[in-house]
C-alpha positions as CSV (number, residue, x, y, z in Angstrom):
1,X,-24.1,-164.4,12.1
2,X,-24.9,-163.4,15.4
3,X,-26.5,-160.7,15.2
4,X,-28.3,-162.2,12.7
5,X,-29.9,-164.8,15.0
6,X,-29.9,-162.4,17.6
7,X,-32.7,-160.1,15.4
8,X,-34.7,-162.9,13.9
9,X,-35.0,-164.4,17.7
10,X,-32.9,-167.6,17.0
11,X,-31.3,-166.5,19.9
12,X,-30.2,-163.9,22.7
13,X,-29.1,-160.4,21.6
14,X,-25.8,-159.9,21.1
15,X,-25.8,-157.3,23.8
16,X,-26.5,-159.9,26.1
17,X,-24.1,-161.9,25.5
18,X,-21.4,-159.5,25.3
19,X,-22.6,-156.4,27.0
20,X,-25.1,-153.3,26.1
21,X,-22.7,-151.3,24.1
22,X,-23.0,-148.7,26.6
23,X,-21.6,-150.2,29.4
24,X,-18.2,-149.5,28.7
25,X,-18.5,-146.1,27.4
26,X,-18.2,-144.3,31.3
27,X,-14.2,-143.3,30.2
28,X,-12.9,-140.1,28.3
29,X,-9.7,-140.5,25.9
30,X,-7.1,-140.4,29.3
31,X,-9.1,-143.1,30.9
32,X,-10.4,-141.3,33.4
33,X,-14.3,-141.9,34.6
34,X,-16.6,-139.7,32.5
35,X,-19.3,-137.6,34.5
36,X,-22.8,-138.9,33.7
37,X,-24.1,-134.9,33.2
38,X,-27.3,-136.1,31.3
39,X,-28.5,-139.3,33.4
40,X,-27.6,-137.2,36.5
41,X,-30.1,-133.8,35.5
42,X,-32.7,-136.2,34.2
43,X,-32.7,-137.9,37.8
44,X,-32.4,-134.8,39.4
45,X,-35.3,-133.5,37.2
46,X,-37.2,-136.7,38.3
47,X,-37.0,-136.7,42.3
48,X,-37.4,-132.7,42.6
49,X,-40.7,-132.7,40.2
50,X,-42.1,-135.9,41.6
51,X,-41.5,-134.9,45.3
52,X,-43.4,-131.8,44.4
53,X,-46.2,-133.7,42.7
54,X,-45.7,-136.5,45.4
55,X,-46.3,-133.6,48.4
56,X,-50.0,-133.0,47.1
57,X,-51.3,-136.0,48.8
58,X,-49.4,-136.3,51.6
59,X,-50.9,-133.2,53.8
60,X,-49.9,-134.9,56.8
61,X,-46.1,-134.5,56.2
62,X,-43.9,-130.9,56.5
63,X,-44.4,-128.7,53.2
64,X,-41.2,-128.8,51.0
65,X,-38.8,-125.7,51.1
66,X,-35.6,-124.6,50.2
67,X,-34.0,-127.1,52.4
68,X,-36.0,-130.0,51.3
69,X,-35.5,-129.1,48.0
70,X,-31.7,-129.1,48.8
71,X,-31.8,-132.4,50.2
72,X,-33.6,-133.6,47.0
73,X,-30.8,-132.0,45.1
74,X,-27.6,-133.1,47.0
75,X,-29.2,-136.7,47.6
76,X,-29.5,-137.2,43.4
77,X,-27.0,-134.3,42.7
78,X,-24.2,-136.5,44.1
79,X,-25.1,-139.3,41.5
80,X,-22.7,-137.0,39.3
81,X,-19.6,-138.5,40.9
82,X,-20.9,-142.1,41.0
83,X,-18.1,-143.7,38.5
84,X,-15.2,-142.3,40.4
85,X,-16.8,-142.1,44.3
86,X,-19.1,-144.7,44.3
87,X,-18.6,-145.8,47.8
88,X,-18.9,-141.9,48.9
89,X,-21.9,-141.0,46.8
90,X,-23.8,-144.2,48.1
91,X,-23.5,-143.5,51.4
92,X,-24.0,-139.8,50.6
93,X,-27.4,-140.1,49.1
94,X,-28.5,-142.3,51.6
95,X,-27.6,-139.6,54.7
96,X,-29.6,-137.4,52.4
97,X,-32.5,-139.3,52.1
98,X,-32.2,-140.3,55.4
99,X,-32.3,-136.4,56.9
100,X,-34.7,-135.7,54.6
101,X,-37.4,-138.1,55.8
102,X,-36.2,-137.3,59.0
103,X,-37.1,-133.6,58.6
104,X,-40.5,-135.0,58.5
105,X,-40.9,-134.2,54.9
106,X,-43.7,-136.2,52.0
107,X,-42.4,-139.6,50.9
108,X,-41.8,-139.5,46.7
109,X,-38.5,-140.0,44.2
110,X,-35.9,-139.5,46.7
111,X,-35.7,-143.3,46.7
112,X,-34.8,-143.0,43.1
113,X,-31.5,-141.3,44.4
114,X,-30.6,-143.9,46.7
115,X,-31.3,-146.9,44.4
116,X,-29.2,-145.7,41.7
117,X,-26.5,-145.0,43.8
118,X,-26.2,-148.5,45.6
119,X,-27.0,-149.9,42.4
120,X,-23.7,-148.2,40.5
121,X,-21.8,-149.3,44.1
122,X,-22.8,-152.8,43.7
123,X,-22.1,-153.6,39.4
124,X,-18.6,-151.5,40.4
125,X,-17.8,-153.8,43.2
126,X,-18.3,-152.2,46.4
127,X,-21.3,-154.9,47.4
128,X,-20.4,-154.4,51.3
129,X,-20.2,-150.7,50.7
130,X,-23.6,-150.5,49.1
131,X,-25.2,-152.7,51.8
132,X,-23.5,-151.0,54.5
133,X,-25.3,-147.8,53.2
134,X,-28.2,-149.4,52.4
135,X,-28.5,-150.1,55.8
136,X,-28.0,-147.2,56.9
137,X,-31.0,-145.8,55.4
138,X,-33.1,-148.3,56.5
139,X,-31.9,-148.1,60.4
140,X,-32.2,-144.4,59.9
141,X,-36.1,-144.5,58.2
142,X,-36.7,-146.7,61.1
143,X,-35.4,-144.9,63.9
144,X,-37.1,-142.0,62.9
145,X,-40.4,-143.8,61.9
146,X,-40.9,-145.3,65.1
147,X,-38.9,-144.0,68.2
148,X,-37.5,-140.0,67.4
149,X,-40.4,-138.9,65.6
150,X,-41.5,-137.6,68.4
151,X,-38.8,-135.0,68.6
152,X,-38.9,-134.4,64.5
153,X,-41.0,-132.4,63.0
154,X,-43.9,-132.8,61.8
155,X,-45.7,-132.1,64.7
156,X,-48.1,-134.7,66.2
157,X,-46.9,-137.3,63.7
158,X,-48.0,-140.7,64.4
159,X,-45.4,-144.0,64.3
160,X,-45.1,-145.4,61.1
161,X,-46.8,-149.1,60.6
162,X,-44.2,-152.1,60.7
163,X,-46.3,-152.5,57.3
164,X,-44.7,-150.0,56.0
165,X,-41.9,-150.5,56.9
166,X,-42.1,-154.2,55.7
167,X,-42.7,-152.6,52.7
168,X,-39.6,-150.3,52.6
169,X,-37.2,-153.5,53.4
170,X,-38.7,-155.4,50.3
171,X,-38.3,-152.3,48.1
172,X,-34.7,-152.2,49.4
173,X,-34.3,-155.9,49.2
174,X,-35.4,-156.0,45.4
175,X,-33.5,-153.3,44.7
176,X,-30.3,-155.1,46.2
177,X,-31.1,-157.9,44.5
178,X,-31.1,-156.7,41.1
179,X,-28.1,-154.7,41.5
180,X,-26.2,-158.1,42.4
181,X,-27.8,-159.8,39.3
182,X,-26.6,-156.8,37.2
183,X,-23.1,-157.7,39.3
184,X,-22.9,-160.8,38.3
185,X,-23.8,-160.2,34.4
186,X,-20.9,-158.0,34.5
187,X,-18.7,-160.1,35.9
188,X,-19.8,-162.3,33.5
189,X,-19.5,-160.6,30.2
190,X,-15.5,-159.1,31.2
191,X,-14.8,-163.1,31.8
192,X,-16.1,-163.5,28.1
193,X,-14.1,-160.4,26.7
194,X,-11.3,-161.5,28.4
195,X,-11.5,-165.2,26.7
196,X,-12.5,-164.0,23.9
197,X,-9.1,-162.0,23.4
198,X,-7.2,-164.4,25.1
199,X,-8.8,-166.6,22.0
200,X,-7.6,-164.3,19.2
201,X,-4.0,-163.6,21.0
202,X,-3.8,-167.6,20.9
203,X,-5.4,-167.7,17.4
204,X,-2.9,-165.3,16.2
205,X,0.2,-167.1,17.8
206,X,-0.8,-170.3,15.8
207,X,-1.5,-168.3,12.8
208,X,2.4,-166.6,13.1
209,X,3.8,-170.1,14.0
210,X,2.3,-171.8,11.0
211,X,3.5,-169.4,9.1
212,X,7.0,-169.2,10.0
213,X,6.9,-173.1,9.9
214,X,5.9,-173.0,6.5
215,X,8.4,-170.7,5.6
216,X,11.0,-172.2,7.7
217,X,10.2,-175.6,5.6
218,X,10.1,-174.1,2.0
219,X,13.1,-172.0,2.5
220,X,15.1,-174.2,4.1
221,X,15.1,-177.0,1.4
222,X,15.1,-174.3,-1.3
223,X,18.3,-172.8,0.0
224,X,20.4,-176.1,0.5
225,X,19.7,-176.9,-2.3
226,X,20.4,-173.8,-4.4
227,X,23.8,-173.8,-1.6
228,X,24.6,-177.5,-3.1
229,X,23.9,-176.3,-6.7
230,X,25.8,-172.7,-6.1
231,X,29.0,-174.9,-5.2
232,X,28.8,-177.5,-7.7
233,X,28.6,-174.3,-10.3
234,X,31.9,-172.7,-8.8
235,X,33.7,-175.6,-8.9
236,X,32.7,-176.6,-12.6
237,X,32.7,-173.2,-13.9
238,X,36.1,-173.2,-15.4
239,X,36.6,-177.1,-16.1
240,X,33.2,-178.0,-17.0
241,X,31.3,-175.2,-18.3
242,X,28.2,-176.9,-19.2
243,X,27.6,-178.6,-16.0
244,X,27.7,-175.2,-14.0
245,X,25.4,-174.1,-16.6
246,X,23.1,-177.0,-15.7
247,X,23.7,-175.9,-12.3
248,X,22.9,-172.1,-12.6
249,X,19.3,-172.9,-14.3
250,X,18.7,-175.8,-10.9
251,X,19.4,-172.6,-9.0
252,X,16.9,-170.4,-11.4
253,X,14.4,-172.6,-11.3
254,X,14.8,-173.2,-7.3
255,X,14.8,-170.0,-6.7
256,X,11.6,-169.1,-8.6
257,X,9.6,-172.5,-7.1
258,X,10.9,-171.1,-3.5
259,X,9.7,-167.5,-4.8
260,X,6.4,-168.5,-5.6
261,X,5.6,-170.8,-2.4
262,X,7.1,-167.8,-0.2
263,X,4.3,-165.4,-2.2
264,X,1.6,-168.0,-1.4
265,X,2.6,-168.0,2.4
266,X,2.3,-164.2,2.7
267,X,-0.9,-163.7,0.5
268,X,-2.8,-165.7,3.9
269,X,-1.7,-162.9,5.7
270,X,-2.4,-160.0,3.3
271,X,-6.4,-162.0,2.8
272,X,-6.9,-164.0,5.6
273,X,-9.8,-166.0,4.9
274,X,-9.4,-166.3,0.9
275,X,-9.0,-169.3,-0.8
276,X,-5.1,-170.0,-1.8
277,X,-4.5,-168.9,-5.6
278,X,-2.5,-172.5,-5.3
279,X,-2.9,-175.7,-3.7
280,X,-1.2,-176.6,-1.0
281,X,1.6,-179.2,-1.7
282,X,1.1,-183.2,-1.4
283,X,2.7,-186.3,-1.3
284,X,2.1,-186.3,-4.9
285,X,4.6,-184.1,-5.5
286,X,6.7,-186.5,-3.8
287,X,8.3,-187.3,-7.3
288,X,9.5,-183.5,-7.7
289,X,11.0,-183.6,-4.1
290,X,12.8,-186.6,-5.0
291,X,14.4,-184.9,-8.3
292,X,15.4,-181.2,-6.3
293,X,16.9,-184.0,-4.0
294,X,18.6,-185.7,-7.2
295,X,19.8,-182.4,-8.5
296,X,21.5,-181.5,-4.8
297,X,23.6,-184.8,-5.3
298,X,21.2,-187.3,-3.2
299,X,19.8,-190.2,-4.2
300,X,16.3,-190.9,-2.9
301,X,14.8,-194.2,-2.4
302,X,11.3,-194.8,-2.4
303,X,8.7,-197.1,-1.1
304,X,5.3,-197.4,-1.0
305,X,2.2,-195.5,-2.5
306,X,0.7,-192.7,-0.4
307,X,-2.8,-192.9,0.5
308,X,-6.1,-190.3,-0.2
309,X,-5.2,-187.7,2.7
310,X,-7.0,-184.7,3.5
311,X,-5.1,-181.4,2.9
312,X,-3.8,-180.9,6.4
313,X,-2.3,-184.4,6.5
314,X,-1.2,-184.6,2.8
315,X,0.9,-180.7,3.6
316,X,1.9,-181.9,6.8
317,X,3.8,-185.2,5.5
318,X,4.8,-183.6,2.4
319,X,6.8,-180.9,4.7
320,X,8.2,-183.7,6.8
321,X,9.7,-186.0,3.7
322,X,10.7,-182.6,2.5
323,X,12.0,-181.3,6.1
324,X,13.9,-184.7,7.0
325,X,15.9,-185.1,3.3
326,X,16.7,-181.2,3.3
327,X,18.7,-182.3,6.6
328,X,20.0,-184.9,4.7
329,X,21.6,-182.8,2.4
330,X,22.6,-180.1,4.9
331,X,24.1,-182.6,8.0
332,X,24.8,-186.2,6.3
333,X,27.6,-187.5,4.7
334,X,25.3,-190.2,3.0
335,X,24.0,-189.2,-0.5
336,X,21.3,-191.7,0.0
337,X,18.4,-191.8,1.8
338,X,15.4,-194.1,1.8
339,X,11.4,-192.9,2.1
340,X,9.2,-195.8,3.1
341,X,5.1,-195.3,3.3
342,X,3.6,-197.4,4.8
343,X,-0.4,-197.2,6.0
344,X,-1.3,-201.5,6.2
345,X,-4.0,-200.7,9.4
346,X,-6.4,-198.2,7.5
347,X,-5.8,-195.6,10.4
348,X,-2.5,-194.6,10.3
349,X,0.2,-193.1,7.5
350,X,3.4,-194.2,8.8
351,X,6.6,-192.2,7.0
352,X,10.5,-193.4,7.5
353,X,13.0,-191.5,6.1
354,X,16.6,-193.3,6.4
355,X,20.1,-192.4,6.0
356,X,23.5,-194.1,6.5
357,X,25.3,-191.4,7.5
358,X,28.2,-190.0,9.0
359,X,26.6,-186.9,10.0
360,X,28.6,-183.6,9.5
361,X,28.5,-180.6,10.9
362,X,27.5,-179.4,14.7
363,X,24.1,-179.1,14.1
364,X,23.7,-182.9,12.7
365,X,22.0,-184.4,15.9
366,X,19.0,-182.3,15.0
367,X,18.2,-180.0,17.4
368,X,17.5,-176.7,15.3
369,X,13.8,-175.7,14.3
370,X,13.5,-178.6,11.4
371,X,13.0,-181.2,13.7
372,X,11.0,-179.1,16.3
373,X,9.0,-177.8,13.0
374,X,7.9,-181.7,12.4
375,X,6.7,-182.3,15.7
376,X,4.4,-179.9,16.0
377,X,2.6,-180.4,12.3
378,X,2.6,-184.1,13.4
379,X,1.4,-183.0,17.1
380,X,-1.4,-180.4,15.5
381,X,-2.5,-183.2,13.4
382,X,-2.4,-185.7,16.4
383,X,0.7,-187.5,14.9
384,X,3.5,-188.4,16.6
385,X,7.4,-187.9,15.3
386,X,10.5,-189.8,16.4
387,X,13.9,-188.9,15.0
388,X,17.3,-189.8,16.2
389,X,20.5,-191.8,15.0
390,X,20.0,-194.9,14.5
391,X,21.9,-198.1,16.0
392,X,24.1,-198.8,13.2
393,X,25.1,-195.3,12.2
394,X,22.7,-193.3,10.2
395,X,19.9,-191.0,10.7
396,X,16.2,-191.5,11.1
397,X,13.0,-189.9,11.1
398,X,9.6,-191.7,11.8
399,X,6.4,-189.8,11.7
400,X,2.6,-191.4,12.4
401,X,0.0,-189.5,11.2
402,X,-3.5,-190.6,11.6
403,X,-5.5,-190.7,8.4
404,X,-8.3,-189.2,9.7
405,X,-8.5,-185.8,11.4
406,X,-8.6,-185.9,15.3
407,X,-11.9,-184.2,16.7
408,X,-9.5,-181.7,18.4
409,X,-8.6,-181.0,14.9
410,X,-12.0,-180.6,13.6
411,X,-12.6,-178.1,16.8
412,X,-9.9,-176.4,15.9
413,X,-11.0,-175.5,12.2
């Protein structure tokens, strides 16, 4: 979508946003800084062939030889090391600029050199580096222009203007200037890449999370109660034949629900994206809960109708009611419990599940991942969740959810 509205102008290109696709290409398979062999001869090309053409109207300045062309060479030669030296070949094709308009020798390219050079030393983070050398060229071209040209060849040159040389510092100034904008776009884009994959690391953490909450939820009740049914079918299965039958097909049937929930959970990861074959469970299979909860030897109370919810709430309670009586089953002594519903303001689904205990067991103060599990579907949802025993002996769990999705919600999807 992007790079949709990034060709039909409904926007900026996607390379400015997130970098030319060039930018980050300057590295070989070990890491290691490539050497830029074709930018490097095309520059080199570039300053030797327009200092040559460059020369033809400059009769007043020393011919170019063999060790002006050198100069020419080294001062856009060393732009071949740039990514691993840049600090060195900055100030290196600025000496060699520097000697080479020293040596009296036409004014052309050679500029070229130095500019790319301070430039690569600025967007790779040597700014005081690239100045520094900067400088240096510029106090040299001065020095020479206007108090040791007397000394340096050619013979009877004149001082340069200050003109000129005004002209020289705003070249070098512009120059500067859009090195540190470039600077700064980099800087800017690696703080994008880097939140955008801290992004994805933290959508992939809530994408694992949910997904081992859901199947923490659906195999948690499944097995307790297929563990309740497995026991009531050894116990029967020599007195009371028929009622571990009855008890065998609960387990068949558990099994295959918990099979196919399980199947549903891993499909998001095999197509994330896709519609579920399914839909998610709801209070409105509150009435099946209640019978799995029937068949496990508890008794389940309950009050109230639930209200329209939107699929993340209507999953989210369903797991909780489901959650909260599956650690009725597994930690209680009570085989009763009581699920009220109760939503009187219009903004809020309040759910209460009650049981009179005694709890059994180590884990019955409810400190494994169930309970931890409900708090953060109620806190994703911008619920809250209060469980704990209750003053006159039991267990309770009380969830608000609101009935309408929080705009941190809504962000989030």
């Amino acid at each position: 979508m992007d790079e949709q509205q990034g060709r039909r102008g409904g926007g900026p290109p996607t390379w400015w946003r997130h970098g030319p696709l060039w930018w980050n290409r300057g590295e070989d398979e070990e890491g290691a800084p490539r050497r830029p062999w074709r930018s490097t001869v095309l520059i080199t090309a570039f300053v030797v062939a327009g200092s040559h053409f460059a020369a033809q109207g400059q009769d007043d300045r020393a011919a170019l030889d063999l060790f002006a062309r050198t100069l020419l060479v080294v001062a856009s030669g060393l732009l071949l090391w740039r990514r691993r030296y840049p600090v060195a070949v900055a100030f290196g094709s600025a000496v060699a600029a520097t000697v080479y308009l020293g040596a009296g020798y036409p004014y052309g390219p050679v500029f070229v050199a130095v500019a790319v050079a301070c430039f690569n030393a600025v967007v790779t983070g040597h700014r005081r580096a690239a100045w520094a050398a900067v400088g240096v060229f510029w106090a040299g071209h001065a020095l020479v222009a206007h108090w040791l040209y007397r000394w340096l060849p050619p013979s009877g040159d004149q001082a340069a203007s200050w003109t000129q040389e005004g002209v020289i510092a705003a070249w070098v100034a512009a120059i500067m200037a859009v090195s540190e904008l470039a600077r700064t776009r980099r800087e800017q884009w690696a703080r994008e890449r880097a939140e955008r994959a801290q992004a994805a690391r933290r959508r992939a953490d809530e994408e694992r999370l949910r997904i081992a909450r859901e199947l923490h939820d659906v195999l948690a009740h499944s097995i307790s109660v297929i563990n309740v049914q497995a026991g009531v079918g050894l116990a029967l299965l020599d007195t009371d034949p028929e009622q571990a039958r009855t008890a065998l097909t609960t387990i068949k049937a558990k099994s295959k629900e918990a099979l196919g929930e399980v199947r549903q959970v891993l499909d998001t990861l095999r197509t994330p994206g896709d519609a579920p074959r399914t839909p998610a469970p709801g209070l409105d299979r509150l009435p099946e809960l209640v019978r799995q909860a029937a068949s496990a030897g508890l008794t389940v109370e309950v009050e109230g109708e639930p209200p329209r919810l939107s699929p993340g709430t209507d999953l989210a309670a369903f797991r909780i009611v489901q959650e909260a009586l599956t650690n009725v089953v597994r930690h209680s002594g009570s085989r009763h419990a009581r699920v009220l519903l109760e939503h009187g303001d219009g903004t809020t689904l309040r759910l209460r599940i009650d049981d009179d205990g005694p709890a059994t067991g180590a884990e019955a103060g409810g400190s494994g991942n169930g309970l931890a599990g409900m708090r953060e579907r109620a806190a994703a949802l911008g619920g809250t969740i209060e469980a704990g025993p209750r003053a006159d002996g039991g267990f309770r769990v009380l969830a608000v959810l609101p009935l309408a999705a929080s705009p941190a919600t809504k962000e989030d999807r």
